[in-house]
TIBA-70248 format. One line per field, with one value per residue (C-alpha): residue in one letter; x, y, z. Coordinates in pm, whole numbers, plus 50000, padded with zeros to 5 digits. Layout:
<recs>
type (A,...)
u (X,...)
v (Y,...)
w (Z,...)
</recs>
This chain:
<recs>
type (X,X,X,X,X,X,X,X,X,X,X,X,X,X,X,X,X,X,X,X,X,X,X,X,X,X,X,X,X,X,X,X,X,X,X,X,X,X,X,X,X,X,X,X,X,X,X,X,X,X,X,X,X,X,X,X,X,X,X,X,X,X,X,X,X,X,X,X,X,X,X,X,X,X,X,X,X,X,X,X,X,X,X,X,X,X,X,X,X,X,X,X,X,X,X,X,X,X,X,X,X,X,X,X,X,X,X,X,X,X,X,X,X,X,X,X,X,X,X,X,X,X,X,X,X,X,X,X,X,X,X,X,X,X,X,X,X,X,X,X,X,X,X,X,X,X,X,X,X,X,X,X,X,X,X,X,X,X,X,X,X,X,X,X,X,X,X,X,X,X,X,X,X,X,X,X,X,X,X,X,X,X,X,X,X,X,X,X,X,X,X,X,X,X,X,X,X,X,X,X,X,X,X,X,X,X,X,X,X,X,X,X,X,X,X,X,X,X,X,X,X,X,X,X,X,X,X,X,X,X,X,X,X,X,X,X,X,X,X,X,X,X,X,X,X,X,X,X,X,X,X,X,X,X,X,X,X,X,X,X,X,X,X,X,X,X,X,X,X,X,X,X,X,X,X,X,X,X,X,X,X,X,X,X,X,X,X,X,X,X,X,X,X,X,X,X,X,X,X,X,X,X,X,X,X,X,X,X,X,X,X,X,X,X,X,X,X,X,X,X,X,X,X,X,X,X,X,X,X,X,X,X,X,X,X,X,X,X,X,X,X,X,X,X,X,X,X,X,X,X,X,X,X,X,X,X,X,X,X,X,X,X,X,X,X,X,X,X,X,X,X,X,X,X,X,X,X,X,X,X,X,X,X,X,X,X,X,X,X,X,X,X,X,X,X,X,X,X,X,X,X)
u (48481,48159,48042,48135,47879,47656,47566,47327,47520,47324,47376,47546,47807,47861,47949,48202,48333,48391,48528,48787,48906,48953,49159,49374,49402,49503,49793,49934,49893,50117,50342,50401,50470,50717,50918,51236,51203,51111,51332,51663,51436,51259,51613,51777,51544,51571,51977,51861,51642,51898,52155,51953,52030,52442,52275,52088,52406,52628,52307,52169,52386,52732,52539,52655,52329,52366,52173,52408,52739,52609,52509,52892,52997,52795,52908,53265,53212,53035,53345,53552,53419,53398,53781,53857,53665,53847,54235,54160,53900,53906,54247,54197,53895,54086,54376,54168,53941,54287,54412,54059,54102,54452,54320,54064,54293,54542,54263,54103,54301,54568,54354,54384,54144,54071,53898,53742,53547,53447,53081,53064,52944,53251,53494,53286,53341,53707,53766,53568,53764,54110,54236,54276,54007,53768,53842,53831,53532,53318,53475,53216,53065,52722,52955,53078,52738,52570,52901,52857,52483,52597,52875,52637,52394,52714,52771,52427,52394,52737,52627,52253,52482,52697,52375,52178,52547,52510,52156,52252,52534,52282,52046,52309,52427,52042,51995,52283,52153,51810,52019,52190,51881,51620,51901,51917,51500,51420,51166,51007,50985,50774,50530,50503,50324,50084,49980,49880,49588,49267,49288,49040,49256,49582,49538,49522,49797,50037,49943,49980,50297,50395,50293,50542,50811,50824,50832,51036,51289,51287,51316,51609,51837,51774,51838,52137,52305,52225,52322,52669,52709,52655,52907,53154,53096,53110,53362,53579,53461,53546,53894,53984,53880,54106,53798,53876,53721,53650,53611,53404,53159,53123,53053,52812,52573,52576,52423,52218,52095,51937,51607,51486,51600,51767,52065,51963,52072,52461,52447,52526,52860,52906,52898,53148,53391,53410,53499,53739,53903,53928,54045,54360,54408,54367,54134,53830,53533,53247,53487,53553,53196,53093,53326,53223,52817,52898,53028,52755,52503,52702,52623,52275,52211,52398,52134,51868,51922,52132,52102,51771,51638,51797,51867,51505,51263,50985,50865,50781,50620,50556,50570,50824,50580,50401,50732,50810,50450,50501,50833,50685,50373,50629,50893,50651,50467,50782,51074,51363,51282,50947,51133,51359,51013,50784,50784,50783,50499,50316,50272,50237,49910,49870,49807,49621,49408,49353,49330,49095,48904,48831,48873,49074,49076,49286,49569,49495,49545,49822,49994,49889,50073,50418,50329,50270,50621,50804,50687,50784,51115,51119,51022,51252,51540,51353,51360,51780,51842,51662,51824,52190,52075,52008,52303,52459,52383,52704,52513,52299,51984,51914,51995,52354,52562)
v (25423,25524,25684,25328,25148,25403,25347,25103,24794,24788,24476,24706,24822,24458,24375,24655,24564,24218,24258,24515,24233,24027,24277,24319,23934,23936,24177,24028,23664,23866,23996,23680,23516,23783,23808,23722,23961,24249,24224,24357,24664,24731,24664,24916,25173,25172,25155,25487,25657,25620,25766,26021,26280,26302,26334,26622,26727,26739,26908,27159,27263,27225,27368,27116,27133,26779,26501,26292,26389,26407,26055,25960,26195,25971,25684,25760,25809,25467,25329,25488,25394,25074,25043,25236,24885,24657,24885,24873,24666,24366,24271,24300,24071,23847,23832,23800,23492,23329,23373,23224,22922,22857,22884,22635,22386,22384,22259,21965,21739,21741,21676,21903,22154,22045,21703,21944,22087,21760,21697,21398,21183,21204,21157,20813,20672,20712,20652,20285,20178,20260,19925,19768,19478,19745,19908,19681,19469,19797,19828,19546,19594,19728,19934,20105,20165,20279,20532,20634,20710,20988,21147,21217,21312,21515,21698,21744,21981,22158,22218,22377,22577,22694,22801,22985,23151,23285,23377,23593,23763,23851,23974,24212,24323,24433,24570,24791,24909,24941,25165,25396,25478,25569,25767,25950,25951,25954,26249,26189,25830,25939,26188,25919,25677,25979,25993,25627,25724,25878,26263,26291,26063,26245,26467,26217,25999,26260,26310,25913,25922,26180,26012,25737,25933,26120,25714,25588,25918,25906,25512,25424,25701,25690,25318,25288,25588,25357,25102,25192,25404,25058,24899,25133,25118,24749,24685,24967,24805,24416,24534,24671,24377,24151,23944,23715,23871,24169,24389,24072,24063,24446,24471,24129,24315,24611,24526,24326,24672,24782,24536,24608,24390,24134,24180,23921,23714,23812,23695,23320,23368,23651,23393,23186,23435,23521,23081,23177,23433,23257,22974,23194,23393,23130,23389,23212,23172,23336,23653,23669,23611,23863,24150,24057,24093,24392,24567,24485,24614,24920,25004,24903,25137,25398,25300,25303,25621,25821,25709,25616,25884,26176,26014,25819,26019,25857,25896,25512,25512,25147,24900,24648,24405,24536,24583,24208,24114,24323,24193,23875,23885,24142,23829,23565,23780,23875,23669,23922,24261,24244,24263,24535,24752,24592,24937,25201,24983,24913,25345,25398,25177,25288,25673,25585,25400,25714,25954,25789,25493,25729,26022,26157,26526,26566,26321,26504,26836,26743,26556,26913,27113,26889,26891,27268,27262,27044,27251,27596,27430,27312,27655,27821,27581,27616,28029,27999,27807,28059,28337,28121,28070,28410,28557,28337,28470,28287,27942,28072,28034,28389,28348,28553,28397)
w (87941,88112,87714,87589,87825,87813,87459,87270,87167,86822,86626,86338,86632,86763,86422,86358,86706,86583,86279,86478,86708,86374,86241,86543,86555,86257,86216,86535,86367,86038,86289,86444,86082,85937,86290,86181,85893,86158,86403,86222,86141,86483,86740,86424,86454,86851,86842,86600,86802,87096,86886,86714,86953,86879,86456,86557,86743,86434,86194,86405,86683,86512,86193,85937,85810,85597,85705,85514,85638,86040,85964,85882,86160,86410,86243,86276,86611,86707,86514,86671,87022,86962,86838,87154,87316,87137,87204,87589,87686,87478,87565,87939,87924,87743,87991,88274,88112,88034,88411,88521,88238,88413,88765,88656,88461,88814,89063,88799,88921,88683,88380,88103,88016,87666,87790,88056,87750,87591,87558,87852,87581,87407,87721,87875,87550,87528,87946,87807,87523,87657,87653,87261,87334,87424,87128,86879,87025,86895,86567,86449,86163,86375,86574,86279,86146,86478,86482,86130,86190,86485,86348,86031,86295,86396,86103,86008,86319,86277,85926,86061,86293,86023,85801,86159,86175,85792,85860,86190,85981,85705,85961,86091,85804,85738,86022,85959,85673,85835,86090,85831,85630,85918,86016,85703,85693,86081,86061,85725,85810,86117,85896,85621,85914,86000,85636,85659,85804,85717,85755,86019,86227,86165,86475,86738,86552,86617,86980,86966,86821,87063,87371,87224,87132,87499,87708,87415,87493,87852,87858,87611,87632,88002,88038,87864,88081,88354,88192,88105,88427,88647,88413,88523,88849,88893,88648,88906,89242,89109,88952,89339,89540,89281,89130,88866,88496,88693,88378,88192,88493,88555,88189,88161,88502,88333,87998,88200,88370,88024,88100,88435,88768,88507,88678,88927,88685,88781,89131,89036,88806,89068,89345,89114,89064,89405,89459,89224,89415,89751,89572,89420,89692,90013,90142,90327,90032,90264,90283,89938,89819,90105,89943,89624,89679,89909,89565,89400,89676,89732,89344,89352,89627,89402,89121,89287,89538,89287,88936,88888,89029,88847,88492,88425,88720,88796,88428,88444,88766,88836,89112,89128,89123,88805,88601,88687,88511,88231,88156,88208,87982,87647,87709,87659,87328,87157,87334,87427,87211,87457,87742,87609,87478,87819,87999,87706,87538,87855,87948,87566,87605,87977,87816,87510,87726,88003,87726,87476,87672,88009,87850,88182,88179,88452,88262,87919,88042,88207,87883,87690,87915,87855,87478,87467,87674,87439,87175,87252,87341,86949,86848,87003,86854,86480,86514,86676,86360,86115,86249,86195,85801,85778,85917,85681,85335,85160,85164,84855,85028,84937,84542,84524,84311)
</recs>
C-alpha cells in the first residue's frame, strides 16, 4: 500500500487506473444482467466442491481410477441418501404437520380448516352475500364485470406462477447437469481458468486460486458438518420434550445453521410450536416455551463450545459484529448465494488484499508455509498412488498385452 502512494500518479497511470475501474464496473454490470443464467452454475459447482471429496474417495483411495464411474458411485450415493430421507424422514414430518393441522383445526372455533386457508378476501365476500338478496343484488350486470375483471386478474397470476414454476424446474434440471459435468472436469476446469490469463500472471493466479480453494474448503465442508450436526441435535432434543413438528423444526434450524447466526430466524415458529405444545398438553405456555428455548440454547452452547471450534477452527476469524456486515452488504449484492459465499469471499479478498496491496511479509510467509504444507501432503498422496499403478502391471499401463 505504502509502494502504491509512494509513486507518481502520472496522467498515463491515472488513465490505466480509470479505465480498470471501468472494466470492473463493467463485468459486475454483465454479472448482474446474466444472473439468472449463473446461478444454476455457481450453487452447482459449490454443491460440487462440497462433494468432491467422497469423488476423490472412490478414484484415488478405493483405486477405481475412473473419473466417470466415481462420479456415478457418488451419485448413487446422494440418491441413495436422499431416498433414505424420504423412507424415514419424510413420513414423520408429514405425520407430525398433520397432528399440528388437527390441533389447529380443534381450537378455531369450530370452523373448518379449509376456510382457515382462504385468502381473507375471499372469506369477507362470502360471510357478505350469505343471504340470496345479498347475492343477487351483486350479480348486476357491473357486478359481473368488476368480478370477471379479477378472476382474469386471477388466472393471469396462477398462470405467471405456473410459467416461474417451469422456469425453476428448468433451472434445476441445469444445474444438475452443471453438477455432473464439473464433477467429471473439476481439476481441468480449474487449470483451464489459469490459462485465461497472460503467462506472466499465471503464478500469482494459482496462489489466488489457492488462497480460495483453502477458505472455500474449510468454509463449506465445514459448515454443512455443522449444519447437519445441529439438525440432529435439535431434531433429538424437540422429539424428547414432545414438541409439535419436532423433526420439521430441528431440520428447518439446522439448514438455517449453513449461513451464519440465521438461525435467529427459528426462535419465532420455535416460540409457536412451543404455544402449540402447552396448548395439547394443558401444560402452562411459559413452561413449555421455556423447555423448548432451553433445547435450543443447550445446542447452541454445544455449537459454539464444541462444534465450532473443532470442525471450522478459527480459520474465519471474525467478529460477530463483522460477519453480521458482511452478510449484510453479499445479501444485498447478490440476494441469498451472497450470504451463503459472504465469509469465504470476504477472507478470499481479505488475503489478496494483505498479500498484494500491503505486501505483508509476515501474512505471506505464513500462507507459504501452509501451501508448502498442503503440498507435500499432495505429494505424498501422488507418489502412494504411483507406487499402487506400478505394483499393478495387469492394467496395461506398462504395454503387456
Amino acid at each position: 500500500m505504502e509502494r502504491f502512494f509512494n509513486r507518481e500518479f502520472t496522467f498515463d497511470r491515472i488513465a490505466r487506473m480509470f479505465v480498470l475501474t471501468i472494466i470492473v464496473l463493467l463485468i459486475l454490470w454483465g454479472v448482474r444482467a446474466i444472473w439468472d443464467v449463473l446461478l444454476p452454475f455457481l450453487l452447482a459447482g459449490i454443491f460440487a466442491y462440497v462433494v468432491m471429496p467422497l469423488v476423490r474417495f472412490f478414484q484415488y483411495t478405493l483405486r477405481l481410477r475412473s473419473r466417470g464411474l466415481s462420479v456415478i458411485l457418488t451419485l448413487g450415493v446422494i440418491g441413495a441418501l436422499i431416498y433414505l430421507a424420504i423412507i424415514y424422514v419424510v413420513p414423520s414430518v408429514k405425520e407430525e404437520v398433520e397432528k399440528t393441522l388437527q390441533m389447529i383445526s380443534s381450537y378455531s372455533g369450530g370452523q373448518d380448516l379449509i376456510s382457515m386457508l382462504l385468502p381473507r378476501s375471499v372469506r369477507d365476500y362470502f360471510t357478505s352475500n350469505r343471504t340470496w338478496g345479498n347475492l343477487s343484488r351483486n350479480l348486476s350486470i357491473d357486478k359481473v364485470i368488476e368480478n370477471t375483471k379479477l378472476i382474469l386478474d386471477q388466472v393471469g397470476g396462477i398462470i405467471n406462477s405456473t410459467l416461474s414454476v417451469f422456469s425453476w424446474g428448468f433451472v434445476f434440471l441445469m444445474g444438475i447437469v452443471y453438477f455432473i459435468f464439473i464433477l467429471l472436469d473439476f481439476e481441468n476446469l480449474g487449470r483451464g481458468i489459469i490459462s485465461l490469463f497472460p503467462v506472466s500472471l499465471r503464478p500469482m493466479m494459482r496462489t489466488v486460486f489457492s488462497d480460495l480453494d483453502r477458505y472455500m474448503n474449510s468454509y463449506f465442508r465445514g459448515q454443512a458438518l455443522v449444519a447437519l450436526s445441529v439438525g440432529v441435535l435439535l431434531s433429538i432434543g424437540f422429539n424428547i420434550i414432545g414438541l409439535p413438528m419436532a423433526t420439521a423444526m430441528g431440520i428447518f434450524i439446522g439448514l438455517l445453521n449453513f449461513i451464519p447466526y440465521m438461525q435467529a430466524l427459528g426462535i419465532v415458529p420455535l416460540g409457536l410450536a412451543g404455544l402449540l405444545m402447552a396448548a395439547q398438553n394443558g401444560e402452562n405456555v411459559f413452561v413449555c416455551l421455556l423447555i423448548a428455548y432451553g433445547v435450543l440454547l443447550i445446542v447452541q452452547i454445544i455449537q459454539d463450545m464444541i462444534l465450532v471450534p473443532r470442525i471450522m477452527g478459527r480459520t474465519m476469524g471474525m467478529r460477530p459484529s463483522l460477519i453480521l456486515l458482511v452478510l449484510t452488504i453479499w445479501g444485498s449484492l447478490l440476494g441469498f448465494f451472497g450470504m451463503l459465499i459472504a465469509l469465504p469471499a470476504t477472507m478470499f479478498l481479505y488475503s489478496f488484499y494483505k498479500r498484494y496491496v500491503l505486501e505483508d511479509k509476515e501474512y505471506i510467509a505464513e500462507v507459504e508455509e501452509r501451501a508448502k504444507q498442503k503440498s507435500a501432503r499432495q505429494k505424498k498422496k501422488s507418489t502412494s498412488r504411483h507406487q499402487t499403478k506400478a505394483s499393478n502391471p495387469s492394467d496395461g499401463e506398462d504395454g503387456s498385452l
